[in-house]
KOLGU-4560 file (N, C-alpha, C; in nm, 3 decimals, padded with zeros to 5 digits):
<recs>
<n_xx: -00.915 n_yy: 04.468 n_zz: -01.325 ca_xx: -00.785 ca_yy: 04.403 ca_zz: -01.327 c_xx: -00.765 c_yy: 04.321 c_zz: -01.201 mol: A seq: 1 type: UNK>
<n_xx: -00.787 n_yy: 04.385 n_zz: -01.057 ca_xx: -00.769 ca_yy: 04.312 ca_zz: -00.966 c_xx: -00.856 c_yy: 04.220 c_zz: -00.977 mol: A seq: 2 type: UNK>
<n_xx: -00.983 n_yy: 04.250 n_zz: -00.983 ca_xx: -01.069 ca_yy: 04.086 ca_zz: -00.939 c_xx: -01.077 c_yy: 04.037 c_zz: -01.034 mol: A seq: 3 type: UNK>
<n_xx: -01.023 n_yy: 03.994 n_zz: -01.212 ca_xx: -00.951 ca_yy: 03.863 ca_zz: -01.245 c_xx: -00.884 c_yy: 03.823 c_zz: -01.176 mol: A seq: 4 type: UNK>
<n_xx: -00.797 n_yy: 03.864 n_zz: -01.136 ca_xx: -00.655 ca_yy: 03.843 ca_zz: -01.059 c_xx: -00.701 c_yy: 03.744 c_zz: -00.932 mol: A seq: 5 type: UNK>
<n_xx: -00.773 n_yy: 03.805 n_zz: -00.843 ca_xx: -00.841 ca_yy: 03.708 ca_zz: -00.755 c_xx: -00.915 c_yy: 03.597 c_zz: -00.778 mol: A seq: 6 type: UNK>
<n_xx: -00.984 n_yy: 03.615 n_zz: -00.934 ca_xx: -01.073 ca_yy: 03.494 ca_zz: -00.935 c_xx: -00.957 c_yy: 03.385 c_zz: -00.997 mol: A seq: 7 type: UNK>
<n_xx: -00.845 n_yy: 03.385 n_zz: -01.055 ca_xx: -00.761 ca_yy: 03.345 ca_zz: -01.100 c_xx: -00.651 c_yy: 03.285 c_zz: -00.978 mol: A seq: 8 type: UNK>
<n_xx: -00.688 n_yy: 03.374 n_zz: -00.861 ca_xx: -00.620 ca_yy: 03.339 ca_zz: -00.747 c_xx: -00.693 c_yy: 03.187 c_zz: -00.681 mol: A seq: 9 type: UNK>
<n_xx: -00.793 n_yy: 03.217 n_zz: -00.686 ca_xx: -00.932 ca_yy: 03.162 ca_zz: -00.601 c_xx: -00.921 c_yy: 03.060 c_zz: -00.692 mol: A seq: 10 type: UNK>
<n_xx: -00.935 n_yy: 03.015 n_zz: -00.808 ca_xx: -00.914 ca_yy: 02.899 ca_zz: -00.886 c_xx: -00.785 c_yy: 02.877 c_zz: -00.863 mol: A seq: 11 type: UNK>
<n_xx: -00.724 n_yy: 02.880 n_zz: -00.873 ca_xx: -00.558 ca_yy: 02.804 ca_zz: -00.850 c_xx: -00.559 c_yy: 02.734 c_zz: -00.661 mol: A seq: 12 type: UNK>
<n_xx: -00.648 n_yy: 02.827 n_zz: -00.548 ca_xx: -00.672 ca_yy: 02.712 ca_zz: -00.487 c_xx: -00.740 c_yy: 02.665 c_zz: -00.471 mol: A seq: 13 type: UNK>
<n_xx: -00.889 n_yy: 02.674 n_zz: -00.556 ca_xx: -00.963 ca_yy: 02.532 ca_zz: -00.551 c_xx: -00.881 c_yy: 02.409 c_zz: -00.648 mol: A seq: 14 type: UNK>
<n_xx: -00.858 n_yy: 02.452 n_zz: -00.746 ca_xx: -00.771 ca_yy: 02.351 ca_zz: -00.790 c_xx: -00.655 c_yy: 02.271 c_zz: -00.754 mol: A seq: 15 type: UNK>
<n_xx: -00.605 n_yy: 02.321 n_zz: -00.658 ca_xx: -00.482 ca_yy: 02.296 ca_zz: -00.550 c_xx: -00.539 c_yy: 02.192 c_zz: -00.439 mol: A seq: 16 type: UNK>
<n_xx: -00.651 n_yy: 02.238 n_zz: -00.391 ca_xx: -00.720 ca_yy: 02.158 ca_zz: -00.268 c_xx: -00.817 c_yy: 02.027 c_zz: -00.333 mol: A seq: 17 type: UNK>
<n_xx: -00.835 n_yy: 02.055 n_zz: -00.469 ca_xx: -00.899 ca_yy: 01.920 ca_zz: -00.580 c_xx: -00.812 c_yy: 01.842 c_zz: -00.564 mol: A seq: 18 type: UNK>
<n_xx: -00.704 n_yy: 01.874 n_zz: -00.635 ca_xx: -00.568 ca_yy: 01.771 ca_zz: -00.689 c_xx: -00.526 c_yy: 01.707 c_zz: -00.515 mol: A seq: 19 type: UNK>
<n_xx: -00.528 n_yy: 01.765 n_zz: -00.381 ca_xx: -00.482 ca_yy: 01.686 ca_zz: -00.290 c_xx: -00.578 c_yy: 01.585 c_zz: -00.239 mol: A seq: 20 type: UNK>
<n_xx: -00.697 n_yy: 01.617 n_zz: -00.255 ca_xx: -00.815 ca_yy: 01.550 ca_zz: -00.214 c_xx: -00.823 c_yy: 01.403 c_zz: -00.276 mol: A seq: 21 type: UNK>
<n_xx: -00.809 n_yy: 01.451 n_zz: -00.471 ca_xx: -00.842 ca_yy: 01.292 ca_zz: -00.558 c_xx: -00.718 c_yy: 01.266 c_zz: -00.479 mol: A seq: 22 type: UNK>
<n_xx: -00.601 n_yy: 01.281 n_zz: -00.461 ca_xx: -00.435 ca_yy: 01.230 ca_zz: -00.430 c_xx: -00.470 c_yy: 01.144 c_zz: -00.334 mol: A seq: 23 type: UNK>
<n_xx: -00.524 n_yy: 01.203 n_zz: -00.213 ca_xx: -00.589 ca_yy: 01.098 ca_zz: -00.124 c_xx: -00.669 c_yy: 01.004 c_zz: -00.054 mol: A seq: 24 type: UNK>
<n_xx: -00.742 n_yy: 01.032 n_zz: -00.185 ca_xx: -00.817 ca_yy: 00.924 ca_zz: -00.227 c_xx: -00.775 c_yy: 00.830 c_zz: -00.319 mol: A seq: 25 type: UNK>
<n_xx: -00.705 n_yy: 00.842 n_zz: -00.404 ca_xx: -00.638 ca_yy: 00.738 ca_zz: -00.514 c_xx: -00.480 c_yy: 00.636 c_zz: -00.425 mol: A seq: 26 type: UNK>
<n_xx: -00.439 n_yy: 00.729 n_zz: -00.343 ca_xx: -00.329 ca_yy: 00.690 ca_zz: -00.309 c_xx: -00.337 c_yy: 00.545 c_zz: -00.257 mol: A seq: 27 type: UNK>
<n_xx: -00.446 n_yy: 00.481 n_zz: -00.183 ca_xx: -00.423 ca_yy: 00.372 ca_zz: -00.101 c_xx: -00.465 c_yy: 00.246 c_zz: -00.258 mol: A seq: 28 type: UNK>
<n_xx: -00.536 n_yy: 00.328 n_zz: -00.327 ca_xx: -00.539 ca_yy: 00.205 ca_zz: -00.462 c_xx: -00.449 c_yy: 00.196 c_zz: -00.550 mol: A seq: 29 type: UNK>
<n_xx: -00.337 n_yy: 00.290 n_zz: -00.542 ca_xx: -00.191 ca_yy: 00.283 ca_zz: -00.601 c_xx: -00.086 c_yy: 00.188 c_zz: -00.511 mol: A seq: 30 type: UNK>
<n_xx: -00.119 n_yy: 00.225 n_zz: -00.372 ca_xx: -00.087 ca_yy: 00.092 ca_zz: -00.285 c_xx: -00.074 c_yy: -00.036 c_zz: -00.342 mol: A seq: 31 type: UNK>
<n_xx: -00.236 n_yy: -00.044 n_zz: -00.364 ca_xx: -00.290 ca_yy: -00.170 ca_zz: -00.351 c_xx: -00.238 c_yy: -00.214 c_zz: -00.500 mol: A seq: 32 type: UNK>
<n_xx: -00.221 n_yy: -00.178 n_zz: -00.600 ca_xx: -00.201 ca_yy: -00.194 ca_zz: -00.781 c_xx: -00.048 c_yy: -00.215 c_zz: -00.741 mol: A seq: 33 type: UNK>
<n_xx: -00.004 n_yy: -00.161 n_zz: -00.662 ca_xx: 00.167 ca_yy: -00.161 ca_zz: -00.669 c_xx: 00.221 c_yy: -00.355 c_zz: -00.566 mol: A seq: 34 type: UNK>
<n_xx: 00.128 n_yy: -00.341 n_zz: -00.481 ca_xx: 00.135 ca_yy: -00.484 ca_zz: -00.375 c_xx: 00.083 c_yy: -00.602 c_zz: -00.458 mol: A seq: 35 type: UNK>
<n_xx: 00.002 n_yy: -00.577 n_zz: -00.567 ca_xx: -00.061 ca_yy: -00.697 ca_zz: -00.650 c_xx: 00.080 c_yy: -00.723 c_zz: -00.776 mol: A seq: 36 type: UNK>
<n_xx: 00.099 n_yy: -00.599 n_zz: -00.813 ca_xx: 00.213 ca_yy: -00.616 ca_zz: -00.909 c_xx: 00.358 c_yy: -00.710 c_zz: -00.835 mol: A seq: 37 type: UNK>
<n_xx: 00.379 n_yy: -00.685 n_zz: -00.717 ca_xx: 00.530 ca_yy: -00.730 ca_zz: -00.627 c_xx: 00.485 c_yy: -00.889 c_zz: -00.632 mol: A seq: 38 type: UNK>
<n_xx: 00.297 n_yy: -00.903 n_zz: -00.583 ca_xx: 00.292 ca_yy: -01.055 ca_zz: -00.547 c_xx: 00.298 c_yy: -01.132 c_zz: -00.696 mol: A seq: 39 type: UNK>
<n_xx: 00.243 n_yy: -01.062 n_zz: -00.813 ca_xx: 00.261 ca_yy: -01.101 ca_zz: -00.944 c_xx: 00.405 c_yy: -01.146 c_zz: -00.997 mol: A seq: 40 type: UNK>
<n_xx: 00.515 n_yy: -01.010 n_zz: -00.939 ca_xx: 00.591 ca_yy: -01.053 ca_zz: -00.949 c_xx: 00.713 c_yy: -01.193 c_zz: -00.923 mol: A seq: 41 type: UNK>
<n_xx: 00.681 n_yy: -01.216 n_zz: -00.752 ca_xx: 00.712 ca_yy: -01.325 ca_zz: -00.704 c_xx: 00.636 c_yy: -01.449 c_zz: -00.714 mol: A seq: 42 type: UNK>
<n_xx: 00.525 n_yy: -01.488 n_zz: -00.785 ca_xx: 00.469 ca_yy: -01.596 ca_zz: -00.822 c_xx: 00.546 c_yy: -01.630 c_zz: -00.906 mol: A seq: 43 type: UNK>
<n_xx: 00.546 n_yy: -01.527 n_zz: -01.019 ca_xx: 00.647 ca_yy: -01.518 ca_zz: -01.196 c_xx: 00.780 c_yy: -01.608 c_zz: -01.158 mol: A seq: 44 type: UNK>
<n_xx: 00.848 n_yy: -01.533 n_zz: -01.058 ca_xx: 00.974 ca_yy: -01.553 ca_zz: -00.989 c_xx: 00.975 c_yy: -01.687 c_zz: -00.937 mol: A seq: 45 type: UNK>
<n_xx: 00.884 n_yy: -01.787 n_zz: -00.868 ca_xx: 00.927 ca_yy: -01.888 ca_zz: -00.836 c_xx: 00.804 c_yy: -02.011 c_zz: -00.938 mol: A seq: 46 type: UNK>
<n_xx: 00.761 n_yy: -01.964 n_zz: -01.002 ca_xx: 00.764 ca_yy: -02.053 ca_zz: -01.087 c_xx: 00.833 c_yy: -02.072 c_zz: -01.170 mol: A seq: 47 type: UNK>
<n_xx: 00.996 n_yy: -01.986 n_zz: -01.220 ca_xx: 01.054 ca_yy: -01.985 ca_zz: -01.294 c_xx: 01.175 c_yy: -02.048 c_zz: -01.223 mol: A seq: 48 type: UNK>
<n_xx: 01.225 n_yy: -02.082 n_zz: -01.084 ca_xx: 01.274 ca_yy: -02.138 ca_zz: -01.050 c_xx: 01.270 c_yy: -02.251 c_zz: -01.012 mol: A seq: 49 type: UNK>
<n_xx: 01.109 n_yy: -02.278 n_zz: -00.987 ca_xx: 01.091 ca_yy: -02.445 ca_zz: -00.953 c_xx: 01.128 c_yy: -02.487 c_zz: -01.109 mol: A seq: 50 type: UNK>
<n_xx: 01.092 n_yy: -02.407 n_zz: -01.232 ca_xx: 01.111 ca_yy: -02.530 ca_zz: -01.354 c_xx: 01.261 c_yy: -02.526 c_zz: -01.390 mol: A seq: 51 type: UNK>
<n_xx: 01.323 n_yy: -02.403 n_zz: -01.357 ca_xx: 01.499 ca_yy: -02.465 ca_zz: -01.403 c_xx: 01.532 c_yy: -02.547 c_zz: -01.284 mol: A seq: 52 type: UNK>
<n_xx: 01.481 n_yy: -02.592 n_zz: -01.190 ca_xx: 01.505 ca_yy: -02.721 ca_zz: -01.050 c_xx: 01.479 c_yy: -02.806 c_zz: -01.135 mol: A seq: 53 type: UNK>
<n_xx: 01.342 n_yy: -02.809 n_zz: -01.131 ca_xx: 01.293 ca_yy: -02.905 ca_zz: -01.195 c_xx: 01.376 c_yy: -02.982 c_zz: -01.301 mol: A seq: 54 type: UNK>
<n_xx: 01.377 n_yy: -02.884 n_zz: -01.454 ca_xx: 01.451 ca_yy: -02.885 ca_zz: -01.545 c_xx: 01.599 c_yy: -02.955 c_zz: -01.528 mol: A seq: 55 type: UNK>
<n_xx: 01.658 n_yy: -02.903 n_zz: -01.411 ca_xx: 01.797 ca_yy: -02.929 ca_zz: -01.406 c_xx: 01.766 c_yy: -03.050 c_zz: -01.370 mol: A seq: 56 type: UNK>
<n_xx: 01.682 n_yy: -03.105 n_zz: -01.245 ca_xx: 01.709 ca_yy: -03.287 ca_zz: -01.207 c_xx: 01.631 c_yy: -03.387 c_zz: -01.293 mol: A seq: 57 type: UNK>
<n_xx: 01.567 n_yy: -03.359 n_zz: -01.426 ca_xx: 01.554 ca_yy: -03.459 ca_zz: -01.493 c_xx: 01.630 c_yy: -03.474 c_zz: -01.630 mol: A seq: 58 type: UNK>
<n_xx: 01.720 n_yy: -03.355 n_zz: -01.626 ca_xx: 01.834 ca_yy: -03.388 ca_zz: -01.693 c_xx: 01.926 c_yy: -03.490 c_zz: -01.660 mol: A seq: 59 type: UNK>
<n_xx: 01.999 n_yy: -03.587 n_zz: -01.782 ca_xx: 02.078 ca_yy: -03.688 ca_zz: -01.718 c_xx: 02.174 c_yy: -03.589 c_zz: -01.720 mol: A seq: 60 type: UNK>
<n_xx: 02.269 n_yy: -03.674 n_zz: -01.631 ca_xx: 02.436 ca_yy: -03.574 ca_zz: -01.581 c_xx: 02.514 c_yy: -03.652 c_zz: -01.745 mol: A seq: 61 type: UNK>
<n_xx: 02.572 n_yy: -03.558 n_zz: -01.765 ca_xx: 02.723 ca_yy: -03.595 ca_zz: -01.900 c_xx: 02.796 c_yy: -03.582 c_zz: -01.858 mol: A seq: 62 type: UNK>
<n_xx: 02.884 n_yy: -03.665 n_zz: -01.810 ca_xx: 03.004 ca_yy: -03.705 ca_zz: -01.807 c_xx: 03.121 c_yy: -03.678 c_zz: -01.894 mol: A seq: 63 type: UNK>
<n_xx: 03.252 n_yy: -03.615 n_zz: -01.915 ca_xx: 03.320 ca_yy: -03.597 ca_zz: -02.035 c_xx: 03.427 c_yy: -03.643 c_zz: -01.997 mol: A seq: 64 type: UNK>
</recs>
């Protein structure tokens, strides 16, 4: 009974010291996936503003 108990112990922290290890190893490429997504984002972002600029000054003005 006890030494399941330990080997059940003993796996819960190798598995504990796995999961922090991949963590810190994956973490700086979650960085990096998260900094590509922001610059993705702000490209999106001002190309959508140069064309309503755009858009807006080769519209003629209406007058009413």
């Amino acid at each position: 009974m006890l030494r399941s108990l330990l080997t059940l112990a003993a796996l819960g922290v190798a598995g504990l010291v796995a999961w922090k290890l991949v963590w810190v190893m994956l973490l700086p490429m979650l960085f990096g996936l998260l900094a590509l997504a922001v610059k993705i984002a702000l490209i999106a972002l001002l190309i959508f503003v140069l064309y309503r600029v755009l858009r807006r000054a080769t519209q003629p003005d209406v007058q009413t």
